[in-house]
C-alpha positions as CSV (number, residue, x, y, z in Angstrom):
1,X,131.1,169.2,40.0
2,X,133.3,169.2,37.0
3,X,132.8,167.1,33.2
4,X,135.2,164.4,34.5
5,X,133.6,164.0,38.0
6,X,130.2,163.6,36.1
7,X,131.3,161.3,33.7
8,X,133.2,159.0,36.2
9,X,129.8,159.0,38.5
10,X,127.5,158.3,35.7
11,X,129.9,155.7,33.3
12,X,130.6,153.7,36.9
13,X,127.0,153.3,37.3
14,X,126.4,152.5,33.5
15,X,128.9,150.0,33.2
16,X,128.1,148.4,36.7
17,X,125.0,147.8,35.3
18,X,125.9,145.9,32.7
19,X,129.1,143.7,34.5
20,X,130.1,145.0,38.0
21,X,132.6,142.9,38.3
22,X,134.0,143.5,34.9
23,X,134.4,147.1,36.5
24,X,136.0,146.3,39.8
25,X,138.2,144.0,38.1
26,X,139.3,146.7,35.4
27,X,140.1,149.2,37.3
28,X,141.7,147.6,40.0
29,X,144.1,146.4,37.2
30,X,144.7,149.8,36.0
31,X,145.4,151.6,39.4
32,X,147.6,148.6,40.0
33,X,149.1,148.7,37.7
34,X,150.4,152.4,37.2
35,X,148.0,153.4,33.9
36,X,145.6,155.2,35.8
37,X,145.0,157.2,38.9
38,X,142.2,156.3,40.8
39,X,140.3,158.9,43.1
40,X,141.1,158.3,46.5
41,X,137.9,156.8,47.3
42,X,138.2,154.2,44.7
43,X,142.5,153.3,45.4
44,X,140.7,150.3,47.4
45,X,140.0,148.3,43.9
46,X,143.8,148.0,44.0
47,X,144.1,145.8,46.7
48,X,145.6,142.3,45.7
49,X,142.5,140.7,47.5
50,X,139.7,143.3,45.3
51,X,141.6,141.9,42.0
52,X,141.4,138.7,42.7
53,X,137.9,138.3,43.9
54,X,136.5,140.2,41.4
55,X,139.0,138.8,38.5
56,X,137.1,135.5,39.8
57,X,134.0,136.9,40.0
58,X,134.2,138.5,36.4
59,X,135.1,135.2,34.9
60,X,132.1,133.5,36.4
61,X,129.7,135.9,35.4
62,X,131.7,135.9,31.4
63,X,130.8,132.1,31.6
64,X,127.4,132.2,33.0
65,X,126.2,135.2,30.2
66,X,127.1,132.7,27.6
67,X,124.1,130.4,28.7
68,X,120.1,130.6,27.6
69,X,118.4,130.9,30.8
70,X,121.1,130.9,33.2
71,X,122.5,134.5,32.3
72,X,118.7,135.8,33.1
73,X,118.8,133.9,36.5
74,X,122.4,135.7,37.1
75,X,120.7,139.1,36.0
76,X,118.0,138.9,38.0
77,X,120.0,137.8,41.1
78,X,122.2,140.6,40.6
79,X,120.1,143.4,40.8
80,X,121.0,143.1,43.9
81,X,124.3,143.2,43.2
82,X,124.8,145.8,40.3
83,X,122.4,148.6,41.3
84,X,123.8,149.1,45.1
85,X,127.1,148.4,43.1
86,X,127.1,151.2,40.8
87,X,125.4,153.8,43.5
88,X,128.6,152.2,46.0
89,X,131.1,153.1,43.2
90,X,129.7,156.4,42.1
91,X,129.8,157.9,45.6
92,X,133.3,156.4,46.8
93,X,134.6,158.3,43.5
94,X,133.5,161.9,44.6
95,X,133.2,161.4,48.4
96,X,136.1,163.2,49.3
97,X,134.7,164.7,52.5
98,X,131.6,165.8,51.0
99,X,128.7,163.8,52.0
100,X,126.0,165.9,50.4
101,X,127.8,165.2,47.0
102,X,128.9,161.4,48.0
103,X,125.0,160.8,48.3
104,X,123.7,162.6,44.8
105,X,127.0,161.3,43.0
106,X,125.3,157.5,44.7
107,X,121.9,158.2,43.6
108,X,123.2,159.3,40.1
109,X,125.3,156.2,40.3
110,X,122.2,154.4,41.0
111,X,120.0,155.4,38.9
112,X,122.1,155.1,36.0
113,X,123.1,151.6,36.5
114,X,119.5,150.5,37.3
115,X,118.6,151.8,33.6
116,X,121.2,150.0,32.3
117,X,121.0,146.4,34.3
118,X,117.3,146.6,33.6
119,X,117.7,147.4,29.5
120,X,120.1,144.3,29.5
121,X,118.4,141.8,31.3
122,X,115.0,143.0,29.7
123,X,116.4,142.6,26.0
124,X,118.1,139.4,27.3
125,X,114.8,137.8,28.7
126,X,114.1,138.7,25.0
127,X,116.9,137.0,23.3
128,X,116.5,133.7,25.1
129,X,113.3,133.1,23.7
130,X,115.2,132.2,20.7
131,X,116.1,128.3,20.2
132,X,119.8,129.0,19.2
133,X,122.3,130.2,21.4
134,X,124.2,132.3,18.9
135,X,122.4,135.5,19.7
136,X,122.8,135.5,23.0
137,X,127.4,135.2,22.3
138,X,126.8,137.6,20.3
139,X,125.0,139.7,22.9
140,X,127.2,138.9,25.9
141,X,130.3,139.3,24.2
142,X,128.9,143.1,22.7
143,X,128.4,143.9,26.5
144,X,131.7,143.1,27.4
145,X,133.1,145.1,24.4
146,X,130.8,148.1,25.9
147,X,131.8,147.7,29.3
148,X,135.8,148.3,28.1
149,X,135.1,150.6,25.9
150,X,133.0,153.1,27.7
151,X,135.8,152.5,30.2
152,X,138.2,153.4,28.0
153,X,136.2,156.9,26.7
154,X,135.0,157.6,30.4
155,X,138.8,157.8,31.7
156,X,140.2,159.6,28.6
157,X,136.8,161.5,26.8
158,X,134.5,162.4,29.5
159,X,133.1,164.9,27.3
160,X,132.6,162.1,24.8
161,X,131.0,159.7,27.1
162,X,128.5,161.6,28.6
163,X,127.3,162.5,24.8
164,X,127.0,158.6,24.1
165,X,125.5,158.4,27.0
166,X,123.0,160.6,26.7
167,X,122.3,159.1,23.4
168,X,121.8,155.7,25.1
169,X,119.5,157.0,27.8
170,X,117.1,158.7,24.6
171,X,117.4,154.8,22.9
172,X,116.4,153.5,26.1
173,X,113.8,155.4,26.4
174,X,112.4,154.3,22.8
175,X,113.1,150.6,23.0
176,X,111.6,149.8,26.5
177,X,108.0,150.0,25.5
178,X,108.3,148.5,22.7
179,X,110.7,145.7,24.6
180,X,108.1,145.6,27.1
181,X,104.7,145.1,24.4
182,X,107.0,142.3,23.0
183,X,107.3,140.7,26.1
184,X,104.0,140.5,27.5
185,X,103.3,139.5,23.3
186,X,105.2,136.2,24.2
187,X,104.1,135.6,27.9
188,X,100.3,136.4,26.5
189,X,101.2,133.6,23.3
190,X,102.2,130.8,25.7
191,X,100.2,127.4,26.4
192,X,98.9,127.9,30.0
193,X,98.6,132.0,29.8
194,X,95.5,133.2,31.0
């Protein structure tokens, strides 16, 4: 398995885990559209149909993440959406005849965007504790920067994306306790908790 191979399995599963069909939608576009070459496994995000379900799909979910309370019911519904998502993705990329590798590059896939669904929808459950709603823009509209950007570096600096990535997965690692003491902080604080 080569830098690029690596990158594409592990940035699909990142940014599936943030907005799947964000992804989908991206790439599908960019395959279509002649800017990038898809690996064979993937060419099927350039179907007509695949844009236009998941163009729909990705402006739903861009509405609903503006939204206190309903983006955390949209995350948690789509954990069962995003994880098999990313692990789907991740393995149609580098399947090529190769079923041992189809099924790590899927488990990579998975993995990867399972850390990354549950750092967003943990830090949002966090956010939407707050009364105002400017926080949580401000955080749905730095995921969707994040999604095309570490598109953008995943297609054209692998090398670069896996290092950010890695760099993520070590800040990850710090914040989830801490998001975790803070949340069980504010359940533990609330009239009724016992």
């Amino acid at each position: 398995m080569d830098w690029m191979s690596l990158a594409l399995i592990s940035g699909l599963g990142w940014t599936s885990g943030l907005r799947f069909y964000a992804v989908l939608f991206v790439l599908g576009l960019l395959e279509r559209g002649g800017y990038y070459a898809l690996p064979p496994g993937l060419e099927m995000l350039a179907h007509p149909w695949v844009i236009a379900v998941s163009g729909l799909l990705f402006l739903i979910e861009f509405v609903a993440d503006k939204f206190p309370g309903l983006d955390s019911a949209w995350d948690a519904v789509h954990t069962f959406v995003r994880i098999p998502g990313g692990a789907l993705l991740a393995a149609a990329a580098v399947a090529g005849g190769d079923t041992g590798l189809a099924l790590a590059a899927g488990l990579l896939g998975g993995t990867v965007a399972a850390g990354a669904h549950l750092a967003k929808s943990g830090s949002r459950a966090l956010i939407n504790l707050s009364p105002e709603p400017f926080s949580n823009w401000a955080a749905s509209f730095t995921e969707d920067a994040l999604v095309l950007a570490a598109l953008w570096t995943m297609l054209q600096h692998p090398l670069l994306f896996l290092a950010l990535l890695a760099l993520f997965v070590l800040a990850v690692l710090w914040l989830l306790p801490r998001l975790w003491r803070s949340l069980r902080r504010v359940l533990a604080a609330r009239p009724g908790a016992g």
